[in-house]
OpenMM code with the backbone's topology and positions (N, CA, C; nanometers):
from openmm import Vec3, app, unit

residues = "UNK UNK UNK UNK UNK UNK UNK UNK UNK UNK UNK UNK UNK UNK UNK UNK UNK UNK UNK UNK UNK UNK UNK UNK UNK UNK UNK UNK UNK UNK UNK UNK UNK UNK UNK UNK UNK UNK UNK UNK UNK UNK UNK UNK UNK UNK UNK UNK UNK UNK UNK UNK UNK UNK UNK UNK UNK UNK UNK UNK UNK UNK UNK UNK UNK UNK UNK UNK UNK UNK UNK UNK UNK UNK UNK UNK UNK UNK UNK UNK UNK UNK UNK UNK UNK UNK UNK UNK UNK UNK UNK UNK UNK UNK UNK UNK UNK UNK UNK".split()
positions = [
    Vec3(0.3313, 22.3714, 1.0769),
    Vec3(0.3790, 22.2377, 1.0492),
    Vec3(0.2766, 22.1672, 0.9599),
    Vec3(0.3586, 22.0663, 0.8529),
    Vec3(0.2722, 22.0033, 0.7766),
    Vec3(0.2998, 21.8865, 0.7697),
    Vec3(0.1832, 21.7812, 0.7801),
    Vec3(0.2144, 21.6492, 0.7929),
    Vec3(0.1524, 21.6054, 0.6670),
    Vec3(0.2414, 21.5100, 0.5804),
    Vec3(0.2049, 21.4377, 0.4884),
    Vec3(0.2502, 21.2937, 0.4875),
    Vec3(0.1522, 21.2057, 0.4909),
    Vec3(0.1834, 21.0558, 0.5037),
    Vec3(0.2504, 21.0143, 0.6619),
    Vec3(0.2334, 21.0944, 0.7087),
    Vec3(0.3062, 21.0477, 0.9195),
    Vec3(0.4063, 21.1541, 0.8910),
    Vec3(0.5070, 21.2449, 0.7378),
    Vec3(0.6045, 21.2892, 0.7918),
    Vec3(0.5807, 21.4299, 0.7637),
    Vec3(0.6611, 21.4942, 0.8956),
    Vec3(0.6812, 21.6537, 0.9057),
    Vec3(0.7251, 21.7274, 0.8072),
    Vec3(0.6685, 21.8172, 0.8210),
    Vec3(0.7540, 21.9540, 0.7176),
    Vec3(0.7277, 22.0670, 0.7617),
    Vec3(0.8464, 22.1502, 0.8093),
    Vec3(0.8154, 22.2405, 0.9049),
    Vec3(0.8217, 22.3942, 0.8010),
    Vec3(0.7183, 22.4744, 0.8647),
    Vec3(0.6852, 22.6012, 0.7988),
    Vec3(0.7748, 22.7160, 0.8143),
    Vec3(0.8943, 22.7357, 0.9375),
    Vec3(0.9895, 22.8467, 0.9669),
    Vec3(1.1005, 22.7144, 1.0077),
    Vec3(1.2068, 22.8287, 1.0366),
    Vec3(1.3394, 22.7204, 1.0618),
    Vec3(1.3068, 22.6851, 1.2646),
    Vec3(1.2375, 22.7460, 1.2721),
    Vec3(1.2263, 22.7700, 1.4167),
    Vec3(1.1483, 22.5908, 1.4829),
    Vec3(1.0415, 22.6053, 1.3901),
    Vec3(0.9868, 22.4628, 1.3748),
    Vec3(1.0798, 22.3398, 1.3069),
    Vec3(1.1386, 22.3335, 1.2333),
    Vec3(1.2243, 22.2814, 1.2087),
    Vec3(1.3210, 22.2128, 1.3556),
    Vec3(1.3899, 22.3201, 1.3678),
    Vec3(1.5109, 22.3506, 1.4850),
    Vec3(1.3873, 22.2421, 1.6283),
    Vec3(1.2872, 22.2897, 1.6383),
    Vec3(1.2216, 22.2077, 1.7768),
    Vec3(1.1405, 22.0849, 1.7093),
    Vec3(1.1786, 22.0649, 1.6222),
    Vec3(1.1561, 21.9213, 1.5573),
    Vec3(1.2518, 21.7853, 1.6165),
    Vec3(1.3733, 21.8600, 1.5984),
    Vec3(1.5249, 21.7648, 1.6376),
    Vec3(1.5003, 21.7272, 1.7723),
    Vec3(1.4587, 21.7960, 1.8485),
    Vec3(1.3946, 21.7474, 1.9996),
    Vec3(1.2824, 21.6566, 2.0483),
    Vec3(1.2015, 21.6783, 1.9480),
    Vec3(1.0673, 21.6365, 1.9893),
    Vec3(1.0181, 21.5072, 1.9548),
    Vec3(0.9638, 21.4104, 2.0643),
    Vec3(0.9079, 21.2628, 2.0776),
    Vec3(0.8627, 21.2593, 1.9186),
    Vec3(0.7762, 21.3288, 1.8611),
    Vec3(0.6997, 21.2873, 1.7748),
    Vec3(0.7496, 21.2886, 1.6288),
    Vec3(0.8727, 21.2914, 1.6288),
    Vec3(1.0067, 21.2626, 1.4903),
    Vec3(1.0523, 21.4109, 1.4386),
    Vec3(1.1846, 21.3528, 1.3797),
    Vec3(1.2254, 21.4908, 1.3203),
    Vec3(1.1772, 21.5360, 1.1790),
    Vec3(1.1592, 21.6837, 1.1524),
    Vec3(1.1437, 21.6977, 1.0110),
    Vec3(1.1503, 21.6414, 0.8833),
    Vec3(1.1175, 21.6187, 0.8023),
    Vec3(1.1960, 21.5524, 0.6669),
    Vec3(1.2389, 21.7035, 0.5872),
    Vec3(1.1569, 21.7918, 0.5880),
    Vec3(1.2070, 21.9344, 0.4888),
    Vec3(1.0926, 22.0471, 0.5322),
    Vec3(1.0717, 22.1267, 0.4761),
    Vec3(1.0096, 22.2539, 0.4775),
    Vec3(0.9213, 22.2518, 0.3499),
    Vec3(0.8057, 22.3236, 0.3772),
    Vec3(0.6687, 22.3271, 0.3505),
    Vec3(0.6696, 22.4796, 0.3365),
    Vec3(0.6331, 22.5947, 0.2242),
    Vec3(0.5665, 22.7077, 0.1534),
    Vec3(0.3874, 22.7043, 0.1060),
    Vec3(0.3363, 22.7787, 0.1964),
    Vec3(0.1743, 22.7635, 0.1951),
    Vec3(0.2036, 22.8780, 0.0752),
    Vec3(0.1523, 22.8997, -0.0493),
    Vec3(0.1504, 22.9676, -0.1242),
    Vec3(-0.0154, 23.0002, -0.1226),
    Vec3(-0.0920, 23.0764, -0.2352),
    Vec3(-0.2144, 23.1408, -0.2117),
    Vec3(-0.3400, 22.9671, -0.2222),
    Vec3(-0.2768, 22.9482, -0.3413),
    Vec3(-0.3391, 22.8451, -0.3592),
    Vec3(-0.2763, 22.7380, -0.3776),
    Vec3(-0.1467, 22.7095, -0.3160),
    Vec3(-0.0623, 22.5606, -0.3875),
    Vec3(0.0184, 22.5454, -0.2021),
    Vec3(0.1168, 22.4390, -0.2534),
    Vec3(0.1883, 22.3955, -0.1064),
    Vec3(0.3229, 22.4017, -0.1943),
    Vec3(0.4432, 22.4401, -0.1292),
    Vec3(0.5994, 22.3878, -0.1955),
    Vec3(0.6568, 22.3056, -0.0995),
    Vec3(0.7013, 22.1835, -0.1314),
    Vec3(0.7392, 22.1035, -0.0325),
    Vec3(0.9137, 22.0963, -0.0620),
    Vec3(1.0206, 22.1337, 0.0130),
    Vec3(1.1344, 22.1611, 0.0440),
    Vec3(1.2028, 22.0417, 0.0906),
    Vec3(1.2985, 21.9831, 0.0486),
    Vec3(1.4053, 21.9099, 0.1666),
    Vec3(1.4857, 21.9698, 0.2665),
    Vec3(1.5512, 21.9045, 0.3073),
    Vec3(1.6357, 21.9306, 0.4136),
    Vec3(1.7410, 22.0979, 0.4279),
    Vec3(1.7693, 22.0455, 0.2782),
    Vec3(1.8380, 22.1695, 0.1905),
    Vec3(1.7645, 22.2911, 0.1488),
    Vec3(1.6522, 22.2747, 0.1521),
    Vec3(1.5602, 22.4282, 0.1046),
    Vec3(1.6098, 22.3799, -0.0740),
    Vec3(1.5907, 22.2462, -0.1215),
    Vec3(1.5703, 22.2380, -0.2677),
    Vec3(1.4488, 22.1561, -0.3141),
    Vec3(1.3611, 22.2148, -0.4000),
    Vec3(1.1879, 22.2006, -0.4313),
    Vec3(1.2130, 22.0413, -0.4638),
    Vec3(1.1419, 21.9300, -0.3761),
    Vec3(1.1470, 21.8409, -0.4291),
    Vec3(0.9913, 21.8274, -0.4579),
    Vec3(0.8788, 21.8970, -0.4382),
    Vec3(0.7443, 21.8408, -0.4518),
    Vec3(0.6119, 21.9837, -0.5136),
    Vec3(0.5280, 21.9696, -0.5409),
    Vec3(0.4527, 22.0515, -0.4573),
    Vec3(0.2680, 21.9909, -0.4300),
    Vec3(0.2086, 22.0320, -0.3996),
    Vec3(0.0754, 22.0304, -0.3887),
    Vec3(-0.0128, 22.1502, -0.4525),
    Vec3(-0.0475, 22.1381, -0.5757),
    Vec3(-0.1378, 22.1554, -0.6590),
    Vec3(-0.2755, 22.2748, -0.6424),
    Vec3(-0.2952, 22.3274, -0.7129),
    Vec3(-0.4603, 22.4108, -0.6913),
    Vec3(-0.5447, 22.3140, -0.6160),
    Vec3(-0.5076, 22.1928, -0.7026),
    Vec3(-0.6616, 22.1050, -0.7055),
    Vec3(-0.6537, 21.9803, -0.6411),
    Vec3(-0.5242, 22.0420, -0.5239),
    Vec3(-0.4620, 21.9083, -0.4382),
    Vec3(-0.4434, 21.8304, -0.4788),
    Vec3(-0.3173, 21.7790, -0.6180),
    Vec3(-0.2854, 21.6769, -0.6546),
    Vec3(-0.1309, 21.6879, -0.5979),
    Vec3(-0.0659, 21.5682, -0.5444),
    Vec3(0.0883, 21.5475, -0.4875),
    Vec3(0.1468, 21.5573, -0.6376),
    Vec3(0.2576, 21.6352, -0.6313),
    Vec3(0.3413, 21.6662, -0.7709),
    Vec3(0.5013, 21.6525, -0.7546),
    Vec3(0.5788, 21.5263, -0.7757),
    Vec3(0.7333, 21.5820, -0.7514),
    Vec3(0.7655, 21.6720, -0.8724),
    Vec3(0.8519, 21.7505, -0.8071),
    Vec3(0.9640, 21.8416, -0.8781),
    Vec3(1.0572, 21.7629, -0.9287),
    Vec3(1.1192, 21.8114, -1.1015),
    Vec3(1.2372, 21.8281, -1.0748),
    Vec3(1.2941, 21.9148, -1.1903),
    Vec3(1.4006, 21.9980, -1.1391),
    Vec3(1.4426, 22.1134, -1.2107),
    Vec3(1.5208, 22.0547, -1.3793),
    Vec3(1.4525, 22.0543, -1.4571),
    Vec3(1.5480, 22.0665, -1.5992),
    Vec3(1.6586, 22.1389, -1.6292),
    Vec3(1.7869, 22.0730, -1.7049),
    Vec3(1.8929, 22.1551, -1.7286),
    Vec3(1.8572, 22.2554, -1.7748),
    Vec3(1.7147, 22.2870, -1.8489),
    Vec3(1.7200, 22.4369, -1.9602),
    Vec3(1.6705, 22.5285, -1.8182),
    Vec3(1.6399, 22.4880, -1.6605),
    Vec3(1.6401, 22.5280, -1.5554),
    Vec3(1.4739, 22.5415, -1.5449),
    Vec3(1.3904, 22.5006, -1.6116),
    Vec3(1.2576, 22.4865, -1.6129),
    Vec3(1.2182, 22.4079, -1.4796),
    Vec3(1.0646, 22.3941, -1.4320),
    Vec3(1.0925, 22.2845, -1.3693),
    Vec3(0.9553, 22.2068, -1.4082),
    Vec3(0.9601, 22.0429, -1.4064),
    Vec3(0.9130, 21.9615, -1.4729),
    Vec3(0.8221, 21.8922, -1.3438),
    Vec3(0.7193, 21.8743, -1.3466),
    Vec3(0.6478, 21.8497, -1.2320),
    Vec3(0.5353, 21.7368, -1.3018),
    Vec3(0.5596, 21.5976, -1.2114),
    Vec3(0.4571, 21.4569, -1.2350),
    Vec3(0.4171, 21.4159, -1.1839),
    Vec3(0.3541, 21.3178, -1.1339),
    Vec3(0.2355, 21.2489, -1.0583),
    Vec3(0.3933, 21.1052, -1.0149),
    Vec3(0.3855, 21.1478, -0.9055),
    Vec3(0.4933, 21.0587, -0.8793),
    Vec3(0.5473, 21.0301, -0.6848),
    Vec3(0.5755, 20.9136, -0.6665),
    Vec3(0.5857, 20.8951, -0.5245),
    Vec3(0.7740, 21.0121, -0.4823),
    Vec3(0.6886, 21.0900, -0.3796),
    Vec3(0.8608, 21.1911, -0.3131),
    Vec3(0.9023, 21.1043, -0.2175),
    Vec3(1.0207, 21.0563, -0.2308),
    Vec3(1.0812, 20.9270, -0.1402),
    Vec3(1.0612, 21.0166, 0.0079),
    Vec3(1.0788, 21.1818, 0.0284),
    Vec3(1.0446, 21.2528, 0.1756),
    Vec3(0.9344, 21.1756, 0.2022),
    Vec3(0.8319, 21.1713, 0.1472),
    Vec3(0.6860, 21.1512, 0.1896),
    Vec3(0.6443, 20.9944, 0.1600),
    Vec3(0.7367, 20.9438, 0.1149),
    Vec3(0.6737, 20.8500, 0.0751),
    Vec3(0.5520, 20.7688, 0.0336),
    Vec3(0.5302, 20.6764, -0.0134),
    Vec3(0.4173, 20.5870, -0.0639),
    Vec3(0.2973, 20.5918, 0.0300),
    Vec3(0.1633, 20.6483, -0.0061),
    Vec3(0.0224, 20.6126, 0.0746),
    Vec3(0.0113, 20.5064, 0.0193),
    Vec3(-0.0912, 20.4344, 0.1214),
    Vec3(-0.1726, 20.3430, 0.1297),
    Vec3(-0.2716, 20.3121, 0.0064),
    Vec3(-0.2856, 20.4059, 0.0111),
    Vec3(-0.3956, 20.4471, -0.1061),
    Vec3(-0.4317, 20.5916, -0.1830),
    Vec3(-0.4952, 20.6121, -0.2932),
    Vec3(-0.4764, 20.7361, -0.3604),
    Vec3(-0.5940, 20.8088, -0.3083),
    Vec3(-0.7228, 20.7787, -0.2384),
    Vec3(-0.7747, 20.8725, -0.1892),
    Vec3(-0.7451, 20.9118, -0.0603),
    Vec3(-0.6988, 20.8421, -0.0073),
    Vec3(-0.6008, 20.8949, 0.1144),
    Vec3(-0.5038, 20.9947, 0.0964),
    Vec3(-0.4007, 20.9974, -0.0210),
    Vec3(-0.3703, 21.1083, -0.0743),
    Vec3(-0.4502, 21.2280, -0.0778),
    Vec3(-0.5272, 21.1941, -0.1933),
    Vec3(-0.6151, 21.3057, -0.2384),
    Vec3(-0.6498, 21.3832, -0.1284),
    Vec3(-0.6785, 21.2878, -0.0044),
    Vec3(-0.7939, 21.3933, 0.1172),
    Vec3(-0.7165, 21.4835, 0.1745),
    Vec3(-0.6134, 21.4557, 0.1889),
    Vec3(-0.5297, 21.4883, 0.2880),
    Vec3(-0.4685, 21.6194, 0.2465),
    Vec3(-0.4473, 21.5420, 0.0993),
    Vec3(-0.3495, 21.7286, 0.0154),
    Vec3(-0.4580, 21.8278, -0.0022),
    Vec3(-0.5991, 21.7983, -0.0413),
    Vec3(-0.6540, 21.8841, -0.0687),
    Vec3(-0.6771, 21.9651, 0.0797),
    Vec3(-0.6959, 21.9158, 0.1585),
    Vec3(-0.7156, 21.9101, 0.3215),
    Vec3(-0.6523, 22.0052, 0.3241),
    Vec3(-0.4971, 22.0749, 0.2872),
    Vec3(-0.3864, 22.1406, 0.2722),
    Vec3(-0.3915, 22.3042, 0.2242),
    Vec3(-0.4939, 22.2339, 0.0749),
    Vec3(-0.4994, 22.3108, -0.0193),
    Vec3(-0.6615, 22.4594, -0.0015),
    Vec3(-0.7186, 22.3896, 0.1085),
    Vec3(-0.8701, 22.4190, 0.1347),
    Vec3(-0.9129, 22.3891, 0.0388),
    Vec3(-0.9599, 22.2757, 0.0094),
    Vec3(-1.0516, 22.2425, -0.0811),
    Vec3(-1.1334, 22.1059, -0.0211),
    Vec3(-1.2774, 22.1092, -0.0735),
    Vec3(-1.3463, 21.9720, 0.0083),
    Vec3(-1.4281, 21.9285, -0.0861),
    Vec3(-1.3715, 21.8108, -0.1445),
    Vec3(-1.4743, 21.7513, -0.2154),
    Vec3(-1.5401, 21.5942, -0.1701),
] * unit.nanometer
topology = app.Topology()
chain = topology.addChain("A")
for resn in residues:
    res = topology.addResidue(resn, chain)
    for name in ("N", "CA", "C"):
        topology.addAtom(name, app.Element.getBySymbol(name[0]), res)
């Protein structure tokens, strides 16, 4: 399980599925630990985000030529931090990285 900004993102459907139960809120989408990056998923299993080498928050979004176009931008899943090093700590936190 991955928490970004207070909200869930669960790593198998299994976590997901005991999300819908549990006191501490339901999922917003699904989370892919890749070697060095994060893929952050909606509800649907469609890429709305990811997290970066160098732990920067990145939304997705797929171009008609089917590319996908990735910016420095608030994911309404995760919504707005407080602040940008609060961001920063947290994704890199993700990413293993400590600066």
């Amino acid at each position: 399980m991955i928490t970004l900004n207070g909200k869930k993102f669960a790593e198998t459907e299994s976590e997901f599925t005991d999300s819908l139960f549990d006191r501490g809120g339901t999922c917003v989408g699904y989370a892919k630990r890749n070697r060095k990056s994060v893929t952050l998923l909606d509800h649907n299993r469609e890429k709305i985000g990811v997290i970066n080498g160098h732990g920067v928050l990145c939304a997705a979004r797929k171009l008609d030529s089917g590319k996908w176009w990735y910016s420095y931008a608030d994911i309404p899943q995760v919504g707005k931090y407080e602040s940008y090093s609060q961001e920063i700590k947290e994704c890199r936190a993700l990413v293993g990285l400590s600066y």
